[in-house]
C-alpha positions as a printed NumPy array, in Angstrom:
array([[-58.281, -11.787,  -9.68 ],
       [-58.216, -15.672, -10.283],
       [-57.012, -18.137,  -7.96 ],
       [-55.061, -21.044,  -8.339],
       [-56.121, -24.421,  -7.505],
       [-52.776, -25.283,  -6.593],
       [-49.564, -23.8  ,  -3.984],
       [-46.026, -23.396,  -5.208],
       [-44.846, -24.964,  -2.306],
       [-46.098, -26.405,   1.14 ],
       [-44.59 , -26.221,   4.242],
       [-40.694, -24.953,   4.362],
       [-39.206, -27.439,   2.217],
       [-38.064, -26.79 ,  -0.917],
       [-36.5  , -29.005,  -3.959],
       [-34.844, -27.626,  -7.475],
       [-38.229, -28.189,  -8.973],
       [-40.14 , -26.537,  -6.675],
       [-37.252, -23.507,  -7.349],
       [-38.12 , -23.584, -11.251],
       [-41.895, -23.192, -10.298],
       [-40.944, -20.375,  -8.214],
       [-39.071, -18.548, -10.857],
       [-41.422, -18.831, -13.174],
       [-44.127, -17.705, -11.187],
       [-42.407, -14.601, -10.099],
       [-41.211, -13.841, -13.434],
       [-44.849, -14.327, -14.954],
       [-45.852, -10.922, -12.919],
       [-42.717,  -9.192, -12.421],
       [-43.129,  -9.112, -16.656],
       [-46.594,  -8.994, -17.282],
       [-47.95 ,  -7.077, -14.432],
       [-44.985,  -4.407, -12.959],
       [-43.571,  -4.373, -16.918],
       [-39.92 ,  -5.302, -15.429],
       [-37.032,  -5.53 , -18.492],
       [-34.83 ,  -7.881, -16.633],
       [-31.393, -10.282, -17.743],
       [-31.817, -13.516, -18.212],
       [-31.504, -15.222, -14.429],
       [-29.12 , -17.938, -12.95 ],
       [-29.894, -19.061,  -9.516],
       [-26.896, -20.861,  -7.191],
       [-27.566, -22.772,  -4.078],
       [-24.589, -21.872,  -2.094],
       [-23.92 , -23.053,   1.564],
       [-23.225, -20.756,   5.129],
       [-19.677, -20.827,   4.14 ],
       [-19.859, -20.258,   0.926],
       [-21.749, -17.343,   1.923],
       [-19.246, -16.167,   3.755],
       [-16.838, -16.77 ,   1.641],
       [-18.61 , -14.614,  -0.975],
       [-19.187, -11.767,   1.809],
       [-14.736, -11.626,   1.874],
       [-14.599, -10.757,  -1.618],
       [-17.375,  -8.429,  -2.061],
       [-19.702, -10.603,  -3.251],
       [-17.807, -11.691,  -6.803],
       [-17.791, -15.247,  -7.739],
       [-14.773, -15.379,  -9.413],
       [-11.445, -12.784,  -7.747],
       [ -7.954, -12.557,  -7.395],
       [ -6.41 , -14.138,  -4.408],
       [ -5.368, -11.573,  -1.769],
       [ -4.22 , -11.585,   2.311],
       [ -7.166,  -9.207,   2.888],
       [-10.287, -11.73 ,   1.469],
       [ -8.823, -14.334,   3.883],
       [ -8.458, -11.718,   7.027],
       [-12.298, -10.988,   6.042],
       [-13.459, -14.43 ,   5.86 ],
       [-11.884, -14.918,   9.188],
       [-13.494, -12.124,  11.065],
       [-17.112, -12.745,   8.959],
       [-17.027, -16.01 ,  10.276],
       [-15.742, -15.617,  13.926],
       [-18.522, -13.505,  14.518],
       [-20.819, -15.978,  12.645],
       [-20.102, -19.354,  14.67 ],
       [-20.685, -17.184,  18.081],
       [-23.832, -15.844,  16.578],
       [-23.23 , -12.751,  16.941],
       [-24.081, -11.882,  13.212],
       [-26.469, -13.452,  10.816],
       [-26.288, -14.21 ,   6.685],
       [-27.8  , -12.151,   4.165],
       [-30.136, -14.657,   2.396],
       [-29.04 , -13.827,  -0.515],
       [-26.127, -11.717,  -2.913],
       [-26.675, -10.501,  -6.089],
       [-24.52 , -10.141,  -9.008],
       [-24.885,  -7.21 , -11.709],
       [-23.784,  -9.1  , -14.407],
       [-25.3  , -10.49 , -17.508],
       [-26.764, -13.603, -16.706],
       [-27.517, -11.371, -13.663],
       [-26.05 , -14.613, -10.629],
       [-28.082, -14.606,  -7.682],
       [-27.076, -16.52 ,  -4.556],
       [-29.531, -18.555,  -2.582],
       [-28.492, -20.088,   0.988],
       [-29.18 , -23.402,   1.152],
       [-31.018, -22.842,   5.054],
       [-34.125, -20.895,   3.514],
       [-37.148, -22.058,   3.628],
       [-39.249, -22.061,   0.497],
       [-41.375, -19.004,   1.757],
       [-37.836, -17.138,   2.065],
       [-36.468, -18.53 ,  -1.501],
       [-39.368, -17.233,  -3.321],
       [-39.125, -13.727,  -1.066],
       [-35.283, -13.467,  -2.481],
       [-36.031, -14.436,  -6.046],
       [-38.554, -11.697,  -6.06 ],
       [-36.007,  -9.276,  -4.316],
       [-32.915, -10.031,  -6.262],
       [-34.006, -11.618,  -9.628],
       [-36.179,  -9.516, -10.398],
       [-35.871,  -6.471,  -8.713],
       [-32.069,  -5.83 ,  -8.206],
       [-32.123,  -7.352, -11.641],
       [-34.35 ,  -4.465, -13.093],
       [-32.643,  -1.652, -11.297],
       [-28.969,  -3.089, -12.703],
       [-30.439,  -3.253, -16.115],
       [-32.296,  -0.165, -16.296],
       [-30.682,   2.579, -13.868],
       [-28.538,   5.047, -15.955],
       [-25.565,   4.745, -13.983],
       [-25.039,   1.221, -14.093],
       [-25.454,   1.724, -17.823],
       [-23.335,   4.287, -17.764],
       [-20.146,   2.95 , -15.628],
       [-20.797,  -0.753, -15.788],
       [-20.532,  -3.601, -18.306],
       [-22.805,  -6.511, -17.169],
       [-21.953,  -9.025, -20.41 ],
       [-17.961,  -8.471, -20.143],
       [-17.356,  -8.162, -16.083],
       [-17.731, -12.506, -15.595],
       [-14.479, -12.814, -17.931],
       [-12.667,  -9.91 , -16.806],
       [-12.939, -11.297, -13.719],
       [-11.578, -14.743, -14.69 ],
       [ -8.656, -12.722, -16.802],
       [ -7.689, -10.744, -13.665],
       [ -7.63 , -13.685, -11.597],
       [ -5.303, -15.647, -14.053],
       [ -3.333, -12.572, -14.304],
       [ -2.48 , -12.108, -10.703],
       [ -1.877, -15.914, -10.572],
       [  0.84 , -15.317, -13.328],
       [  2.578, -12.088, -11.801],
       [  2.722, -14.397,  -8.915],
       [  4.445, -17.316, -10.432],
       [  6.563, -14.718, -12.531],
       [  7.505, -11.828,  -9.975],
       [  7.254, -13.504,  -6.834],
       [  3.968, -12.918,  -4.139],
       [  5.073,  -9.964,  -1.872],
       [  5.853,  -8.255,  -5.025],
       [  2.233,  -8.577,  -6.297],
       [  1.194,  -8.055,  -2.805],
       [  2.815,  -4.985,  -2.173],
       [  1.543,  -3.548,  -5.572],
       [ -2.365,  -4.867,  -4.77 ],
       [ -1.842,  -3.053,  -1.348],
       [ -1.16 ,   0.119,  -2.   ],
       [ -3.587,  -0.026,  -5.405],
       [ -6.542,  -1.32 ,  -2.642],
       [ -5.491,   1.625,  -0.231],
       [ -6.134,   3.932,  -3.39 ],
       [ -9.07 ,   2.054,  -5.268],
       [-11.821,   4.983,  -3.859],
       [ -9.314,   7.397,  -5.552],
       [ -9.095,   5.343,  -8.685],
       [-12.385,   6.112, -10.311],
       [-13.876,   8.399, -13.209],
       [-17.101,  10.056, -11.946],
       [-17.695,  12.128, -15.106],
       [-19.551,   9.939, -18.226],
       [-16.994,  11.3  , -20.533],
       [-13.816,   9.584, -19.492],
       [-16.007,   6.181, -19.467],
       [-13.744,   3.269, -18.493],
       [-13.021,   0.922, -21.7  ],
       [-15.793,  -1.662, -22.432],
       [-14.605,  -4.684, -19.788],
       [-15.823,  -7.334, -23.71 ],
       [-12.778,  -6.508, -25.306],
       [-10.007,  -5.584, -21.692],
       [ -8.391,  -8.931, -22.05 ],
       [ -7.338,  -8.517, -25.716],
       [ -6.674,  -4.996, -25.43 ],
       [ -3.817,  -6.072, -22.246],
       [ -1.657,  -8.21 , -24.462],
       [ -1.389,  -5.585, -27.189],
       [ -0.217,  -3.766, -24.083],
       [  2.284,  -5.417, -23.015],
       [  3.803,  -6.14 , -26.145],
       [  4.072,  -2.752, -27.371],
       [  3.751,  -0.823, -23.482],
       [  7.71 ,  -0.943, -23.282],
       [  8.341,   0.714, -26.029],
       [  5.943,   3.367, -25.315],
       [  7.038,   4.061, -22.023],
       [ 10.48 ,   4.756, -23.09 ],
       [  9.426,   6.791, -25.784],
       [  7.861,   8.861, -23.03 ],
       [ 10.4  ,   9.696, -21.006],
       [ 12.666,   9.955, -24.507],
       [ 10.22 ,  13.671, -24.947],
       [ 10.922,  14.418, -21.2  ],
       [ 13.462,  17.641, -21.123],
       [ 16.454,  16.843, -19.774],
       [ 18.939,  19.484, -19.356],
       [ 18.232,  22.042, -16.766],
       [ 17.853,  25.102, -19.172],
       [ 15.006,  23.59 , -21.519],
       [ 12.832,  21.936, -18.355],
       [ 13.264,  26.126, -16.975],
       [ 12.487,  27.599, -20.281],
       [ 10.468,  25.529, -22.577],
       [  8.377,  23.848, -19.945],
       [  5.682,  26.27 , -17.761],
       [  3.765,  25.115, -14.935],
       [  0.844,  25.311, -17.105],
       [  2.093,  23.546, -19.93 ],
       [  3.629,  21.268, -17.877],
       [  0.115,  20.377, -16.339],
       [ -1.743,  20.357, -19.432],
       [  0.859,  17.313, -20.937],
       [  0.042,  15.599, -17.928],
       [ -3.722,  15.794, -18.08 ],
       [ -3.558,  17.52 , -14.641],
       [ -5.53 ,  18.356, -12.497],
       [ -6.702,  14.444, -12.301],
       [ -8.851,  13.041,  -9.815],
       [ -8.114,   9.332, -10.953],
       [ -5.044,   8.958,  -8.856],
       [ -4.796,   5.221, -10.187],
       [ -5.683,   6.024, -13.797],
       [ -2.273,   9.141, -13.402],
       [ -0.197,   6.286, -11.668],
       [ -0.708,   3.631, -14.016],
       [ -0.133,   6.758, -17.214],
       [  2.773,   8.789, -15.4  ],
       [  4.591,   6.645, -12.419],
       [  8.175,   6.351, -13.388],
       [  9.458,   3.27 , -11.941],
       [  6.031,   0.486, -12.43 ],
       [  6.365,  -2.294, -14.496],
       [  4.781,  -2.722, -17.541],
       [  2.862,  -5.753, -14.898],
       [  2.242,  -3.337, -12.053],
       [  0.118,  -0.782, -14.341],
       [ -1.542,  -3.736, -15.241],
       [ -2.348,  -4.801, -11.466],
       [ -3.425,  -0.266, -11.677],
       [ -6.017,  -0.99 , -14.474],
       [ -7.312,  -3.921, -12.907],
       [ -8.42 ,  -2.675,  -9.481],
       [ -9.153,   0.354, -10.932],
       [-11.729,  -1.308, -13.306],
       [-13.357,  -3.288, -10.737],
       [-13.41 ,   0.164,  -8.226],
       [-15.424,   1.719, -11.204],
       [-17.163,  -1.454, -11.162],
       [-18.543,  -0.853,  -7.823],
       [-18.772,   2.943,  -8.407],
       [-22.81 ,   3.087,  -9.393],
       [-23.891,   0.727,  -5.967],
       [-22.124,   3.784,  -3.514],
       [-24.83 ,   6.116,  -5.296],
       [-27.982,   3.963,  -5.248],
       [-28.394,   2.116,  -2.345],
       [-31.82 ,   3.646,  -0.88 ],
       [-32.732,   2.821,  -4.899],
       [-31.478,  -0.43 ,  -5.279],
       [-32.893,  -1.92 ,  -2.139],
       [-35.725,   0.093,  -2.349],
       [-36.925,  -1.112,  -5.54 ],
       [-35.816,  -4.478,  -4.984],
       [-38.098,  -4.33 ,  -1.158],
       [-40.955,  -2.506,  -3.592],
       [-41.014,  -5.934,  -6.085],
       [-40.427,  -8.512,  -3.972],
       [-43.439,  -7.074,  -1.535],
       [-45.738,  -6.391,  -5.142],
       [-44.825,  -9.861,  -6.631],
       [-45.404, -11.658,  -2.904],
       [-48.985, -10.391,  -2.372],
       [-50.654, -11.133,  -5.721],
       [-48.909, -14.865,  -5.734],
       [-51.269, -14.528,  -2.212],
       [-53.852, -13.178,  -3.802],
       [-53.48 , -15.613,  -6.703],
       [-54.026, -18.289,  -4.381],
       [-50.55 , -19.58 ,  -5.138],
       [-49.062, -18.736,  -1.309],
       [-50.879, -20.24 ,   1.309],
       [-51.843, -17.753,   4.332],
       [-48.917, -19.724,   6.849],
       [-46.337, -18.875,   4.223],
       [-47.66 , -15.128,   3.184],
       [-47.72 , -14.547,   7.294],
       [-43.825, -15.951,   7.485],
       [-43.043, -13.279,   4.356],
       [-44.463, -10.652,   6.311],
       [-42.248, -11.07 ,   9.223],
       [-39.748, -11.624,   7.487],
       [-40.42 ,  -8.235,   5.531],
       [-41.521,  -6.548,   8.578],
       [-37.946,  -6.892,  10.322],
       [-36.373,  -5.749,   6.793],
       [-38.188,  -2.306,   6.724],
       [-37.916,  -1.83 ,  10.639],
       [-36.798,   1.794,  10.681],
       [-36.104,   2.995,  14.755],
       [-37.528,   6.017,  16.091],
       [-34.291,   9.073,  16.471],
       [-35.078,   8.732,  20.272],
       [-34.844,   5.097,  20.03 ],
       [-31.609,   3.477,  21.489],
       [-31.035,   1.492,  18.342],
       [-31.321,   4.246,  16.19 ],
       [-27.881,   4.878,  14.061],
       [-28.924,   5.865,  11.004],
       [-31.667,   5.582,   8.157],
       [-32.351,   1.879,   6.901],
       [-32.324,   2.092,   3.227],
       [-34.621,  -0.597,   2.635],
       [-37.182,   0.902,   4.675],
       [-36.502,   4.802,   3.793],
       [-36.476,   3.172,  -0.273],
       [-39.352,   1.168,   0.341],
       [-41.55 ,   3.941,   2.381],
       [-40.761,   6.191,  -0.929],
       [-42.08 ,   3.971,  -3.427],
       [-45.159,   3.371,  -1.808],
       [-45.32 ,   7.121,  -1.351],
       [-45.069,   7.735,  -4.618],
       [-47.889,   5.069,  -5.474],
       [-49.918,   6.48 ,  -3.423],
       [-49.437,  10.587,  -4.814],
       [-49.834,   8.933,  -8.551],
       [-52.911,   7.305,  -7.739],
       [-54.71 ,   8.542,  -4.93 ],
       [-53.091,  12.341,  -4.312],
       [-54.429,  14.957,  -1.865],
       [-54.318,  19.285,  -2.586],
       [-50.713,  19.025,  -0.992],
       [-49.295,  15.996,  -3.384],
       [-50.866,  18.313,  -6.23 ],
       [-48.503,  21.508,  -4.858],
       [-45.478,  19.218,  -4.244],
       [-45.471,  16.547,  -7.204],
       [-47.457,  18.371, -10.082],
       [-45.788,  15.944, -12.692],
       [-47.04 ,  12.677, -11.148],
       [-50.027,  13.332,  -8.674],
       [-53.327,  11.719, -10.066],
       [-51.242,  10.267, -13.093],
       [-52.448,   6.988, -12.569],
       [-49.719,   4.661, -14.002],
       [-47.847,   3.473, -10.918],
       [-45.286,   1.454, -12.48 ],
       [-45.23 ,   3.578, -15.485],
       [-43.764,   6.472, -12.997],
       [-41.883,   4.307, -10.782],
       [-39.859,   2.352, -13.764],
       [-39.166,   5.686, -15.185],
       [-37.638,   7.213, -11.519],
       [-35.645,   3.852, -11.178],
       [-34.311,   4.635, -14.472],
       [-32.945,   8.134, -14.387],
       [-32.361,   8.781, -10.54 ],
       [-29.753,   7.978,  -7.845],
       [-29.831,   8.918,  -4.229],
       [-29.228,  12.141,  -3.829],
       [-31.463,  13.239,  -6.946],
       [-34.229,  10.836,  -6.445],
       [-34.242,  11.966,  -2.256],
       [-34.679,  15.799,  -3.562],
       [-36.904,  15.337,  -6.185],
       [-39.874,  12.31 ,  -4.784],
       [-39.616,  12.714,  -0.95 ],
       [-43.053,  14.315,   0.667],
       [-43.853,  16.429,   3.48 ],
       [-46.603,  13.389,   4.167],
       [-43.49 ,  10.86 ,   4.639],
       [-41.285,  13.542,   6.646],
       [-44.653,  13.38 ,   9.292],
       [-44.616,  10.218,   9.353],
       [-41.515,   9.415,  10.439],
       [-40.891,  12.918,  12.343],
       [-37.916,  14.166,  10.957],
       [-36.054,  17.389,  11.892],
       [-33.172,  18.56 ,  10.975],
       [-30.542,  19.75 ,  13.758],
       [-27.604,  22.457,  12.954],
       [-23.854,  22.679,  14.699],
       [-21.379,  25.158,  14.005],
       [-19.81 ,  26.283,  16.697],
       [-18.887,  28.968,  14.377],
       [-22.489,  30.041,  13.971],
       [-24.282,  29.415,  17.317],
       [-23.375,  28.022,  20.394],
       [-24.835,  24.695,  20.756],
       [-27.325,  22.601,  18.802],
       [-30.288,  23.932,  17.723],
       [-33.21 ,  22.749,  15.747],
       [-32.985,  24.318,  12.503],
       [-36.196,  22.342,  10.442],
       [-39.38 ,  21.717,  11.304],
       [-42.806,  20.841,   9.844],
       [-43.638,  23.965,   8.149],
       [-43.084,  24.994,   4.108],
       [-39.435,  25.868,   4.472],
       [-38.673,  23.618,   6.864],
       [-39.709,  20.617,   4.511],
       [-37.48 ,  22.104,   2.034],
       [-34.246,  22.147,   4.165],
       [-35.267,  18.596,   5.92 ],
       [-35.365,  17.192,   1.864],
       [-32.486,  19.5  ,   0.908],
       [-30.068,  18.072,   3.768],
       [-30.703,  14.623,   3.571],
       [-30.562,  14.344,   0.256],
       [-26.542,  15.82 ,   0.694],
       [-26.324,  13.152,   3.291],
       [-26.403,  10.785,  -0.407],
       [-24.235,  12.644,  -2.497],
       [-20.651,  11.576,  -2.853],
       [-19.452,  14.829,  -4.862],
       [-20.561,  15.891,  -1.166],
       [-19.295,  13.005,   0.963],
       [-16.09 ,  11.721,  -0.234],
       [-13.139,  13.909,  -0.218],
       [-12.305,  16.146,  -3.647],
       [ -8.576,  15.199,  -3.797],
       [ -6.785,  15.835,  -6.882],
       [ -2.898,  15.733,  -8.577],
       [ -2.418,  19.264,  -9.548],
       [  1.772,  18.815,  -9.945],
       [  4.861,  17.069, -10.728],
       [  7.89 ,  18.052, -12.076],
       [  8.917,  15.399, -14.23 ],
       [ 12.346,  16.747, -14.973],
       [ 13.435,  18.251, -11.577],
       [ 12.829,  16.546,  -8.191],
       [  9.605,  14.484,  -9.349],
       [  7.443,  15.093,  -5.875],
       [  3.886,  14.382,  -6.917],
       [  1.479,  17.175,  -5.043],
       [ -1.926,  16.561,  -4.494],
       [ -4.477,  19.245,  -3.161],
       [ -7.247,  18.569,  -0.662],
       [-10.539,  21.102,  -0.709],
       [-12.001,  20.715,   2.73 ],
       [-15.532,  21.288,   2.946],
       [-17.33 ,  22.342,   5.871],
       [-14.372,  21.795,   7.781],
       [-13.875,  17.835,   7.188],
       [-10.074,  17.472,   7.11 ],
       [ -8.875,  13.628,   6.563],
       [ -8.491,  11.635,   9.572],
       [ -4.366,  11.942,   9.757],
       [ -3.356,   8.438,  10.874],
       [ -5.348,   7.125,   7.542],
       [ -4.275,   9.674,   5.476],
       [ -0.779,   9.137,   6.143],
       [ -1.144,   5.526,   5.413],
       [ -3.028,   5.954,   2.295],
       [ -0.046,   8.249,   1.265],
       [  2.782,   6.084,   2.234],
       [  1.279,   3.226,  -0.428],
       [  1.053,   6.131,  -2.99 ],
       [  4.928,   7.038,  -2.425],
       [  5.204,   3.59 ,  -2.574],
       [  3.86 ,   3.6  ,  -6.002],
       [  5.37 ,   6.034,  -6.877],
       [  8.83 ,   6.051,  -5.849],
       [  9.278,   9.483,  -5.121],
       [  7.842,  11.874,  -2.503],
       [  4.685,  12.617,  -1.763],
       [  2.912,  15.75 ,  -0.432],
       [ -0.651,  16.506,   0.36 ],
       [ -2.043,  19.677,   1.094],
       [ -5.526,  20.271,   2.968],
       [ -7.238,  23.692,   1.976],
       [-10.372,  25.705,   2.506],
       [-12.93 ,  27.572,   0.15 ],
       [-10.135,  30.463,   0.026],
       [ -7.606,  27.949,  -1.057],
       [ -5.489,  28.984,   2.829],
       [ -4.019,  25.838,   3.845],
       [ -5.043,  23.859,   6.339],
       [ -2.656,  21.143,   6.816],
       [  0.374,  19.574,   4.689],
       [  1.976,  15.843,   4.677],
       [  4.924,  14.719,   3.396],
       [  5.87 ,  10.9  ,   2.517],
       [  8.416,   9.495,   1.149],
       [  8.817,   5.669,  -0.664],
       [  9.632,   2.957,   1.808],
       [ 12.854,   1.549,   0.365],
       [ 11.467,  -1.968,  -0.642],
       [  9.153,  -0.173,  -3.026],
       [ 12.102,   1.972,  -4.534],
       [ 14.182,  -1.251,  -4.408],
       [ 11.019,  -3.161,  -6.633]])
């Protein structure tokens, strides 16, 4: 170790220059020393508002205008000005340059501390994680983004705003219902969207009325020619992208409306990889910004007054309550991603007889960030949780697992404990806690009879018992009639396909009437 002659910074002041010598700094060992493959960085000074302002539109710096961004801001910053919440200090942007947001308030210590955590290692984990690879397009989303905010702006001008509203709503209500979670129906690459929409709409007329041209009409060839099966199979069906069959099949949307369809439903997909990696993302992030922070210390580059303020700092980041603590609600990602990593550190390079029996691949391997950039790269949640989390960690922070089904026993019992099994089920069930084929709700269009009474029926499998909430499921329904333009039904069923539960909406008449 060599140390410098010479601090980044001194004090809590901080200047664009100063910023620059930061940067570089932290990019000199997040390259050469953790071997991060990162895109090239842009770094915005933004101010409290602007903060929030970014917080009511989920963090994008360029959207469409919507009611809802403006209800957000309003209730982000209510809470703010009574200081009842805080800012994050920073947000950033998986996009190529990857954008990351600075607030103007931070001190120097807390600039560099963010620059380490989101430049570099938010940066990494976009670039390198399969499923952003996968489902996202980093060098195309910036101008999509610009072409579906001029877009809305011109439906506006064109079709009047409660029209465009009224479409946005009900495509919003759907947008966790509007996404491909299989690699092989990969959304189209965002680089060449905004070309690929005016071809679209020049020739999407034209194709829509050949469509329904092939639709039987008479009653004898729709009974004859036409099987359920067959009939499903032309229709792609079953289809979990509800927004993808809408903007395909819906009889009555525009050749503007699908367009509104494809939009959210590009940005949903968008988002899609960050519901699967959060305990990863921050994790890794927490891991770099803590590895890159300690050797600028040990460098000489941070003084001890500004290394003691990042520790606090990173203390209250990784705070993780105890389960009989009263502010105890749930697992903190950053610390439960962050006690990992070092976990796994410590069983590459220093294991014990049990690492050896648990992790036989990496104990005693030796290359920390040789391991750890190749789990950042192939893992999410679920798989990484199953795979890289120790009975040494489960000690440490005392976790048990507790059963209840009434069905089963009466009352809660403890059903994991510290023993062989009981790691097993401990790892087993929190990793399901991560896993949104597990989580979010398996509904799917199964049916519609084009050329009879056109009800769209979608089918529910409940699992473990987890029927929808019925006041949200109704609304959620009501903006797919709306979309539709025909009725709606939804039925709930279990393992042994008995039904559980069936709705029935029909189109409010201002969507029939649009």
């Amino acid at each position: 170790m060599t140390a410098s002659t010479e601090y980044l910074f001194e004090g809590a002041d901080w200047d664009f220059p100063k910023l620059q010598r930061i940067h570089d700094a932290c990019e000199e060992i997040a390259r050469t020393e953790l071997g991060l493959d990162v895109y090239p960085n842009q770094i915005e000074i933004i101010t409290a508002e602007q903060m929030l302002d970014a917080y009511s539109s989920a963090g994008m710096p360029l959207f469409y205008k919507h009611w809802s961004f403006g209800k957000h801001f309003a209730h982000h910053e209510a809470f703010y000005r009574k200081g009842l919440r805080g800012l994050a200090y920073e947000i950033v942007i998986n996009s190529s340059p990857c954008i990351s947001y600075l607030m103007e308030e931070n001190t120097a210590t807390m600039q560099t501390l963010v620059i380490a955590h989101a430049a570099f290692g938010h940066n990494h984990f976009f670039k390198n994680n399969y499923l952003f690879r996968q489902w996202t397009d980093a060098e195309g989303i910036l101008d999509y983004l610009d072409f579906a905010k001029t877009y809305v702006a011109q439906c506006e001008e064109r079709y009047g705003r409660l029209a465009v509203e009224v479409t946005l709503d009900a495509a919003h209500a759907l947008m966790s219902h509007g996404i491909d979670r299989y690699p092989g129906k990969k959304s189209l690459d965002l680089r060449v969207e905004e070309k690929r929409a005016e071809e679209r709409r020049a020739h999407e007329q034209s194709m829509f009325n050949d469509l329904w041209r092939t639709v039987p009409t008479g009653p004898v060839k729709s009974a004859e020619l036409l099987s359920t099966e067959r009939r499903r199979k032309l229709l792609g069906l079953p289809q979990e992208n509800i927004l993808y069959f809408l903007e395909k099949v819906a009889p009555r949307l525009q050749p503007w409306q699908r367009e509104l369809l494809r939009i959210v439903r590009h940005i949903a997909q968008y988002f899609y990889p960050q519901s699967q990696t959060k305990v990863m993302n921050e994790g890794t992030a927490t891991y770099v910004h803590y590895r890159i922070m300690t050797r600028l210390h040990e460098q000489g580059r941070l003084s001890d007054g500004n290394f003691l303020e990042f520790l606090q700092s990173h203390t209250n980041v990784v705070f993780q309550p105890d389960f009989d603590d009263p502010r105890f609600s749930d697992f903190n990602p950053y610390a439960l991603g962050f006690a990992m990593m070092q976990d796994i550190e410590r069983i590459v390079s220093n294991p014990d007889d049990e690492d050896r029996e648990w992790f036989p691949d990496i104990a005693g391997k030796g290359h920390v960030m040789a391991v750890l950039r190749d789990i950042w790269a192939n893992y999410r949640d679920e798989s990484f949780i199953s795979q890289f989390l120790s009975p040494r960690l489960m000690r440490s922070w005392r976790m048990f697992h507790l059963h209840d089904d009434p069905q089963e026993t009466a009352g809660i019992k403890v059903d994991a404990i510290h023993d062989a099994r009981g790691y097993r089920r401990i790892r087993r069930e929190l990793a399901r806690q991560y896993d949104v084929g597990y989580l979010d709700p398996n509904i799917e269009v199964i049916d519609v009879d084009l050329a009879g009474d056109r009800r769209l029926m979608l089918r529910h499998v409940v699992v473990k018992g987890a029927q929808l909430n019925e006041t949200d499921a109704r609304r959620v329904l009501q903006h797919l009639a709306d979309l539709w333009t025909y009725d709606v039904s939804l039925v709930e069923v279990d393992a042994r396909d008995n039904v559980l539960k069936e709705y029935v909406v029909s189109p409010r008449a201002l969507a029939v009437a649009a």
